[in-house]
N, C-alpha and C positions, 0 to 999 in steps of 0.2 A: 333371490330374484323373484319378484310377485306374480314373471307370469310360468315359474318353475315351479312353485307352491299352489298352482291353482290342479296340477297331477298331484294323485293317490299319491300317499307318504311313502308306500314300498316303491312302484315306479319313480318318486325319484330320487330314492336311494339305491335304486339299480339302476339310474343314469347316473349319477353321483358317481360311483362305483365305474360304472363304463369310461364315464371322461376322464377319471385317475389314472385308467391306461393307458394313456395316449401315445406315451413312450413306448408302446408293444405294438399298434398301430400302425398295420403296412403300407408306409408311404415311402414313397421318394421323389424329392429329398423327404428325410424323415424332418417331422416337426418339431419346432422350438421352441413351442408355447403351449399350453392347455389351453383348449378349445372352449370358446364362451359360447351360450346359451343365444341362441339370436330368435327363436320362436318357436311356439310349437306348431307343429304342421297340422298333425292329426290325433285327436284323443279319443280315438275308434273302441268297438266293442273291445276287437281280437287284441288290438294293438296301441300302444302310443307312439309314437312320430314326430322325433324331436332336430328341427335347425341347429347344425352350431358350424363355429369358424374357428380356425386357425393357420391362418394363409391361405386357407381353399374353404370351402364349403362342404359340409357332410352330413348327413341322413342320419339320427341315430336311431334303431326301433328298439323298445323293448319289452315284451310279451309281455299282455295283458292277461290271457288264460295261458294254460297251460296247451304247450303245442300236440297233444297227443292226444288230449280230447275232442281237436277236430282229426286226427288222424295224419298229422305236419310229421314230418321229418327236418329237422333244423339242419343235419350233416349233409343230408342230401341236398338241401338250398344252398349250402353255403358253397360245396362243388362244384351246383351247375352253374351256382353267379359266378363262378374265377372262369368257367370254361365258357358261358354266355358272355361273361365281359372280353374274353381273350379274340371273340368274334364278331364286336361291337351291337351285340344283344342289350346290355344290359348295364348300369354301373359300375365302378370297379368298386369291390366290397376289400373293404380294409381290414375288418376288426370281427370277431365271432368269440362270442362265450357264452355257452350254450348254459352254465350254471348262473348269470345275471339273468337269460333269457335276451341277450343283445344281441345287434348287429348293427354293424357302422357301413357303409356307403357312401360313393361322392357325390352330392347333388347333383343333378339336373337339370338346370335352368328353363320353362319351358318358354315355348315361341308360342306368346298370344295370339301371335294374326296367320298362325297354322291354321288354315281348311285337312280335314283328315280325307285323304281318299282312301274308301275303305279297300282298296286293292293291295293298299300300302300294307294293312291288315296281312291281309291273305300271302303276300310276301314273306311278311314278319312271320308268323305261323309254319311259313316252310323252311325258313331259315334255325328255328328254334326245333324243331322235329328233327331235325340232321345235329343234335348236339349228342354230348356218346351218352349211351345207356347206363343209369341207373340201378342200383337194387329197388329201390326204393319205388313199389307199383301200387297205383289209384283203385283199391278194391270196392265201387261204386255199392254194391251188396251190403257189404261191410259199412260205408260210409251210412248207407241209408240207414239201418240196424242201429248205429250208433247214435244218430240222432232222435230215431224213433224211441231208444231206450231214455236218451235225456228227458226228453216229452214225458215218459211215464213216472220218470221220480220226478217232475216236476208235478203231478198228479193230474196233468190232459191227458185227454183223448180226442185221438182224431172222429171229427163228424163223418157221420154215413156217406155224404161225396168223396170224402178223402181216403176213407176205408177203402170204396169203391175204386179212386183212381191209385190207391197202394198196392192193390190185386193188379192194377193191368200193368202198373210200372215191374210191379215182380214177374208179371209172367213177361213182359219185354225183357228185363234180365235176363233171364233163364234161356229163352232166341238165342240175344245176342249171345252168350257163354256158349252156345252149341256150334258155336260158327267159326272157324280160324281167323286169328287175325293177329298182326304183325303190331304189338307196342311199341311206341317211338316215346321217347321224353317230352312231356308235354307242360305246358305253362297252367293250364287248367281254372283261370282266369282271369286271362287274357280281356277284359273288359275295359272301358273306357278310361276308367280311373287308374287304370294299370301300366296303359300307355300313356306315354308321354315325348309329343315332339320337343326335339333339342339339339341345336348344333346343325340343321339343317337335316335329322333324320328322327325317323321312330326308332325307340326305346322300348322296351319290356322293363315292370318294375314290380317287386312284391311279387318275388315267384316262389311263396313260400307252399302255396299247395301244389309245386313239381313233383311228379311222380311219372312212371313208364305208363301209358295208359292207350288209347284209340286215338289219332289224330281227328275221328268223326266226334269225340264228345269235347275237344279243344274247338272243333268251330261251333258245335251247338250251344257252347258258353256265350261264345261273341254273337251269335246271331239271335239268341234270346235274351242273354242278360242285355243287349244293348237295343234289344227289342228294333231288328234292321225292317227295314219294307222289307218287300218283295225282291224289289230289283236289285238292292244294297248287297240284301244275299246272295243272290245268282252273281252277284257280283264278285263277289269273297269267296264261294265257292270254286267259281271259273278261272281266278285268277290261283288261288293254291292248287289245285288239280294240271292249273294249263290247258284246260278244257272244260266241255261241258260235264257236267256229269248224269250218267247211267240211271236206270232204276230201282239197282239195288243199291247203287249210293245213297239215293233222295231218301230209299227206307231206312239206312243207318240211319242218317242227320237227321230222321224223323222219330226215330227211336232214340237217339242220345241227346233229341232236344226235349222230350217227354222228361227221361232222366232228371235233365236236368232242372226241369220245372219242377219238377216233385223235391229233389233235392233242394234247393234254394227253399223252395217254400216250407221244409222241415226245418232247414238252418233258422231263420227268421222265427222262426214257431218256437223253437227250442232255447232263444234265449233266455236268457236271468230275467235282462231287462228288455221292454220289449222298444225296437225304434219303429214300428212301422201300426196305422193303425185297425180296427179293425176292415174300416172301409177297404185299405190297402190287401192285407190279408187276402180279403175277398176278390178281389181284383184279380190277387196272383193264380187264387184257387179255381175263378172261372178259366181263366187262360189256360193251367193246367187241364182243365175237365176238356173243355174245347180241344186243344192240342191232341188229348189221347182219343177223344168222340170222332176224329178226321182218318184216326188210323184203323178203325173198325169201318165206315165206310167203302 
């Protein structure tokens, strides 16, 4: 099929590979047919995201890097999707072979003329925090360290802003570590493209970087990566809490949205290839500097 040849030869020979399963494939009623190719969804850095059918419709992914060099747990996703789907979080995940690198799921269907109210968010967020604990915990340190190391065998170095804003993200770490705090299971990006209205409700989708972690650095995901106003966030805030929140709140969410700035913009920086350009780059980098410049204030 030409638009199954237009993915890498190994991706889709481990979809090739995936679809032959099909008869292993947790459905019911189980299927009667091999599952045909109906399009590809997403042919992403991490991942590929393939449509297909066979009486129903199903999500196939299958890893494009290796899951352990962003710091994934694939046992741990596959878990939380059967206990997130068992509480209508999430799809129901059918299929897992962690040696193709796959994972089957039922589609979704989304609702075009959904308006998202972001409380809807803040809902979802505390419904996914109440799911059971994990071994499997977000070592944000670790995470940064790792991509900082990619950067150097790729043979960059971060410029003198970014040095500057990598000293205040470590000494924010180092805070946050001194301070108790209760890890809950978290989605850990939770962002736009992750959600998906369907069936008349929000969905959680791709919770492949689940891990036990701060529910403060689950909402600094969504109120940065999806770059909310002002009022969006006090919105999302107010509504997961059930209240307003404190001062030493605002300092978390101000501390794991820094985090997270830094983070993303090392991801981005650390690719092979790159998709963003350099104007963008810059973009991310001012925002980061900005963000950290408000907390010495």
């Amino acid at each position: 099929m030409p638009m199954v040849r237009a993915l890498p030869r190994n991706i889709q020979l481990k979809l090739e590979q995936t679809l032959s399963q099909w008869p292993h494939w947790h459905c019911t009623p189980e299927l009667t047919r091999a599952p045909n190719v109906v399009r590809i969804l997403t042919a992403g850095v991490s991942n590929f995201s393939v449509l297909v059918e066979s009486g129903q419709h199903f999500v196939v992914r299958i890893d494009g890097l290796e899951p352990a060099s962003n710091g994934l747990n694939r046992q741990t996703e596959w878990r939380t999707l059967e206990a997130a789907h068992s509480v209508g979080l999430a799809p129901h995940p059918r299929y897992f072979n962690p040696e193709l690198g796959s994972l089957v799921c039922d589609y979704l269907a989304p609702e075009a003329a959904y308006n998202l109210d972001i409380t809807d968010v803040g809902q979802l967020l505390r419904a996914i925090h109440q799911l059971p604990a994990r071994h499997h915990r977000l070592n944000l340190a670790e995470r940064i360290l790792q991509y900082e190391k990619r950067l150097q065998r790729k043979g960059q170095q971060l410029n003198a802003g970014l040095r500057k804003s990598a000293n205040k993200v470590s000494a924010i770490l180092s805070e946050i570590n001194c301070k108790p705090s209760n890890a809950v299971l978290c989605h850990n990006d939770l962002l736009q493209a992750n959600r998906i209205y369907s069936a008349g409700r929000l969905w959680a989708i791709d919770w492949e970087y689940c891990a036990m972690g701060s529910h403060w650095y689950d909402l600094a995901v969504v109120v940065n990566g999806d770059l909310l106003s002002t009022a969006e966030a006090e919105a999302l805030i107010n509504t997961y809490l059930e209240r307003a929140p404190d001062a030493q709140e605002r300092s978390l969410l101000h501390q794991y949205s820094c985090i997270y700035r830094y983070l993303e913009l090392l991801w981005y920086l650390a690719l092979e290839k790159p998709v963003l350009n350099a104007a963008a780059i810059e973009e991310k980098s001012a925002a980061l500097m900005n963000l950290l410049s408000q907390r010495s204030t």
